[in-house]
C-alpha positions as CSV (number, residue, x, y, z in Angstrom):
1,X,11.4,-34.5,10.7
2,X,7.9,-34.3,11.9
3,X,5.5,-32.9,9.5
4,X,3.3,-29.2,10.6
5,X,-0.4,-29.6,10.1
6,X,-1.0,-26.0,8.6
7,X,-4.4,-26.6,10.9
8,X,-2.6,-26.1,13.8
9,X,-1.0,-22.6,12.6
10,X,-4.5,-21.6,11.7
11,X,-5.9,-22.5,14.1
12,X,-3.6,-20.7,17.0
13,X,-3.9,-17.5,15.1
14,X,-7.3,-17.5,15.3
15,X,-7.0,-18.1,19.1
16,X,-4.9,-15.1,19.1
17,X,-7.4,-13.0,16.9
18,X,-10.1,-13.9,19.2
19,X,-8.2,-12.6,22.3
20,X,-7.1,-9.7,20.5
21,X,-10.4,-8.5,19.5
22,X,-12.2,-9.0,23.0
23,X,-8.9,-7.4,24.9
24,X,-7.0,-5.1,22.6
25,X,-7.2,-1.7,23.6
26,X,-9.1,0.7,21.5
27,X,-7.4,2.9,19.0
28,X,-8.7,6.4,17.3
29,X,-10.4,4.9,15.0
30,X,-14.2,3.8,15.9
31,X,-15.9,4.0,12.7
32,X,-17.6,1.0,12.0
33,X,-16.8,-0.2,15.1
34,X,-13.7,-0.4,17.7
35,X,-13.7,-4.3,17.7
36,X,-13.5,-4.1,14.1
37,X,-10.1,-1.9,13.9
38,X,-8.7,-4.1,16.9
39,X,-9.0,-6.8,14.5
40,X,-7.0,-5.9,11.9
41,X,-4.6,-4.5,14.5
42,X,-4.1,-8.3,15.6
43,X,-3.7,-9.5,12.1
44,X,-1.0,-6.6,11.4
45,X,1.1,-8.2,14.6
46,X,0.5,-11.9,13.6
47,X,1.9,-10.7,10.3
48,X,4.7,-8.5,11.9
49,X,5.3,-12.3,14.0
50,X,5.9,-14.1,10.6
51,X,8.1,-11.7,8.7
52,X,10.4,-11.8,12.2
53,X,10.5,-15.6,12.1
54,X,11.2,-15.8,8.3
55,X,14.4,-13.4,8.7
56,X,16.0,-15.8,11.1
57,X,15.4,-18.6,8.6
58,X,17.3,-19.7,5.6
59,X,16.4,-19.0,2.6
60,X,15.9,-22.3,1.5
61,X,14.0,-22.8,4.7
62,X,12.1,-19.8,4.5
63,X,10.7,-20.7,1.0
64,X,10.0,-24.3,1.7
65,X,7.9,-23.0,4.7
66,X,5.6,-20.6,2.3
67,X,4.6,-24.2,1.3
68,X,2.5,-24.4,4.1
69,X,0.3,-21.8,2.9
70,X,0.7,-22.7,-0.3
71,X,2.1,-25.9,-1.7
72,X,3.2,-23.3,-5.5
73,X,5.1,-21.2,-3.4
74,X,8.7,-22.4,-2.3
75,X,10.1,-21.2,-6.0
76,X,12.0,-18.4,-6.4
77,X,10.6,-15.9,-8.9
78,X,12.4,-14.1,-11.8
79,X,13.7,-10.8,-11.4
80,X,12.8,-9.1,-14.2
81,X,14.9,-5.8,-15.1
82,X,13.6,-2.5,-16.4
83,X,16.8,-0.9,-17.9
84,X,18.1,-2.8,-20.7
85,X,16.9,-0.8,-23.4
86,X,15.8,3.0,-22.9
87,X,14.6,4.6,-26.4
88,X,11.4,5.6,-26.2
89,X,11.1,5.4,-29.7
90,X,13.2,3.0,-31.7
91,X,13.5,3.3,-35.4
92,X,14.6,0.3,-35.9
93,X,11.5,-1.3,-35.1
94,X,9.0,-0.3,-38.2
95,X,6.2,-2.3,-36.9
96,X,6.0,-1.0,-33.5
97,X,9.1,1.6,-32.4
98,X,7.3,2.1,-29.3
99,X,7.6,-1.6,-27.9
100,X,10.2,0.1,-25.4
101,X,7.4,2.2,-23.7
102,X,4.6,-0.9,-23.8
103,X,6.5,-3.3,-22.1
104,X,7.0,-1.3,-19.1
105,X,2.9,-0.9,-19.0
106,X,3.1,-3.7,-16.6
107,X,0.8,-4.7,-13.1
108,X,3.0,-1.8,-11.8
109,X,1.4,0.9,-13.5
110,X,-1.9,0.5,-11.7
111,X,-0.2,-0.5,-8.3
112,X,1.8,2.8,-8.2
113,X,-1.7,4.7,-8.8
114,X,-4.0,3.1,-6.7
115,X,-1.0,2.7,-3.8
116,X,-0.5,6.0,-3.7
117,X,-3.8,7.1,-4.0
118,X,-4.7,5.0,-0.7
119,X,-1.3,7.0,0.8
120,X,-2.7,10.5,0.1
121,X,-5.7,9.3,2.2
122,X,-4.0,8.3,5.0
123,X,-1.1,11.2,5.0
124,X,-3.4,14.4,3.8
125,X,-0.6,16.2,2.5
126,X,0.0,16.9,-1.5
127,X,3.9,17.9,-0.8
128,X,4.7,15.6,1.8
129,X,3.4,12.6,-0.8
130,X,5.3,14.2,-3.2
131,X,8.5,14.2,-1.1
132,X,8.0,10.7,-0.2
133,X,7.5,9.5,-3.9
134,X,10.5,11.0,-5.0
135,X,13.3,10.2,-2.2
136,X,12.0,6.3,-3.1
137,X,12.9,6.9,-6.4
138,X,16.7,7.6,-5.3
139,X,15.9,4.8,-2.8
140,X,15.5,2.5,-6.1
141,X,18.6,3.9,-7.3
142,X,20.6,2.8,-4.7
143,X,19.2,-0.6,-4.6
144,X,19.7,-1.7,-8.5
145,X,22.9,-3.4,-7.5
146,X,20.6,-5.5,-5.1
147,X,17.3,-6.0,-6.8
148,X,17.0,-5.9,-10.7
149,X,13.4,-5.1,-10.6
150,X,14.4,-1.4,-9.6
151,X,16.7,-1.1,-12.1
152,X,14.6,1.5,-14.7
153,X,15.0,4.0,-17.5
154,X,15.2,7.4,-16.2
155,X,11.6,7.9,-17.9
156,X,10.4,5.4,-16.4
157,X,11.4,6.8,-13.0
158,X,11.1,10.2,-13.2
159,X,8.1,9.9,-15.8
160,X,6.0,7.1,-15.7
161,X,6.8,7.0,-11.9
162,X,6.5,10.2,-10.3
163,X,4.3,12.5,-12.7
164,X,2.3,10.0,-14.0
165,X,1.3,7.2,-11.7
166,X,2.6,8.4,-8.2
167,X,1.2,12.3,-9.8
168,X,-2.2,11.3,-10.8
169,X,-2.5,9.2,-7.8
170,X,-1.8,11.8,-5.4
171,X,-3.7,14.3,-7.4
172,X,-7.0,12.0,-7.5
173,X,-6.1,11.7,-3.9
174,X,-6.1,15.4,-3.1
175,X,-9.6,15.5,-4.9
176,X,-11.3,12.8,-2.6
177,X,-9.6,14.5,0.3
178,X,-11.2,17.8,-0.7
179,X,-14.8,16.1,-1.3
180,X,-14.8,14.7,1.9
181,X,-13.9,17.7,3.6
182,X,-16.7,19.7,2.0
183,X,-18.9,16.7,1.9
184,X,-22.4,17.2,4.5
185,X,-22.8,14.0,6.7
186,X,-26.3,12.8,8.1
187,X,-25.2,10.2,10.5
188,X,-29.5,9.2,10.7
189,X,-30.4,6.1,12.9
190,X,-30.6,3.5,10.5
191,X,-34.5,2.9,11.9
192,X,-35.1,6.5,11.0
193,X,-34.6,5.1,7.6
194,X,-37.7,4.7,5.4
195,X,-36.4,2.8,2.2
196,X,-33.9,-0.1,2.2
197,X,-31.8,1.7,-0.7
198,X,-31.7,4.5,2.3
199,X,-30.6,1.7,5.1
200,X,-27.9,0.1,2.7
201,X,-26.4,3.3,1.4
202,X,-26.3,4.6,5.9
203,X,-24.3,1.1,6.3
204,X,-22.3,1.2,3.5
205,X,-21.4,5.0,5.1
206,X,-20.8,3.4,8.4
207,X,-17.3,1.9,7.4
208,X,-16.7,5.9,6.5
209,X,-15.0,8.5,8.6
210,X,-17.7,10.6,10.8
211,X,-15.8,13.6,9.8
212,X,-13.0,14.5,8.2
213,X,-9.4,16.6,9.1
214,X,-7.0,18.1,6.4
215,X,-3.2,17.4,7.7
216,X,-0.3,19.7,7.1
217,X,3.0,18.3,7.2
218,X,5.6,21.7,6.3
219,X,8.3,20.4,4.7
220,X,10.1,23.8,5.0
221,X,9.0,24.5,8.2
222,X,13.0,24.3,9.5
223,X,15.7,22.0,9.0
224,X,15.1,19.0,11.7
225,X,11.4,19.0,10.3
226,X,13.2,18.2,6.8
227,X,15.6,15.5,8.3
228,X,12.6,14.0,10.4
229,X,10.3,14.2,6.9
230,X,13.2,12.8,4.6
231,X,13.7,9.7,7.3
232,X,10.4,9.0,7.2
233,X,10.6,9.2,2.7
């Protein structure tokens, strides 16, 4: 079998990137600028391109082609379960009957934050979020059988999930959504400028929203609004 030079992958997504950005039609986003959003549009789809042609491969096939990006990958990774043991405090371990609780303080803890921190941006909407976050959670249920990484303690779905790391997320979320909503923007020409700290803070302000719109997704607002919100949960 002839061996792929990874250049030439590289090489014809940047090709495709370069078309994308110069003929890609504009979307509603134009803050910092137009080409740079039909960027990333172009990466999403070269992306969407590789997860397509990794589900008609083999497993086998599919990992030993990650090792063109990466000669590591190719190895399949643990699954590690959550649910084996579910006392929050065990007495019979004196030096640390709360080893239950640490061990699930894993890289999780912050993704489930910060993710859902960056969905409240982007949905605008403390009770659809809060829809959302808990119809995954009865996703997760029905997927144990599948993948042992979902399978948790209830307080560590209902808990640690929801109310504190999806909760707080959503509620710090909620709070940057309100400060940008009251927030006063001075879109000043960046010549207009006197002092560099006042240039680099108007650029830095560029990759920010020129204004800002509060969304309202009703979750009660009749029945197919529910069955159109809990498809898209």
């Amino acid at each position: 079998m002839p061996v792929i030079q990874p250049r030439g992958i590289v090489a014809s997504i940047l090709v495709f990137l370069c078309f994308g950005v110069t003929q890609a039609k504009d979307g509603p986003f134009t803050r910092p600028h137009p080409a740079y959003w039909r960027f990333w549009l172009c990466v999403t789809v070269v992306y969407e391109l590789f997860l397509i042609f990794i589900l008609f491969q083999t497993v086998h096939d599919g990992r030993q082609f990650m090792k063109y990006i990466d000669p590591k990958l190719g190895v399949a990774l643990p699954e590690r379960g959550y649910g084996g043991n579910c006392l929050i405090y065990d007495p019979a371990n004196t030096t640390d009957p709360y080893h239950n609780l640490w061990d699930k303080m894993d890289g999780f803890v912050p993704a489930h934050f910060l993710g859902w921190y960056i969905k409240t941006l982007m949905i605008r909407d403390w009770w659809m979020c809060m829809i959302i976050s808990v119809m995954f959670e009865f996703l997760e249920y029905s997927l144990e059988h599948q993948l042992p990484n979902f399978s948790e303690c209830w307080w560590d779905h209902w808990i640690m999930d929801v109310l504190v790391c999806n909760g707080m997320g959503i509620y710090c979320g909620m709070k940057t959504l309100g400060w940008l909503s009251m927030k006063p923007y001075q879109w000043q020409g960046l010549w207009n400028i006197p002092t560099y700290k006042g240039k680099i803070k108007r650029i830095a302000f560029q990759f920010t929203p020129y204004s800002w719109v509060k969304f309202e997704w009703p979750p009660s607002g009749g029945w197919p609004l529910g069955i159109i919100l809990s498809a898209v949960a």
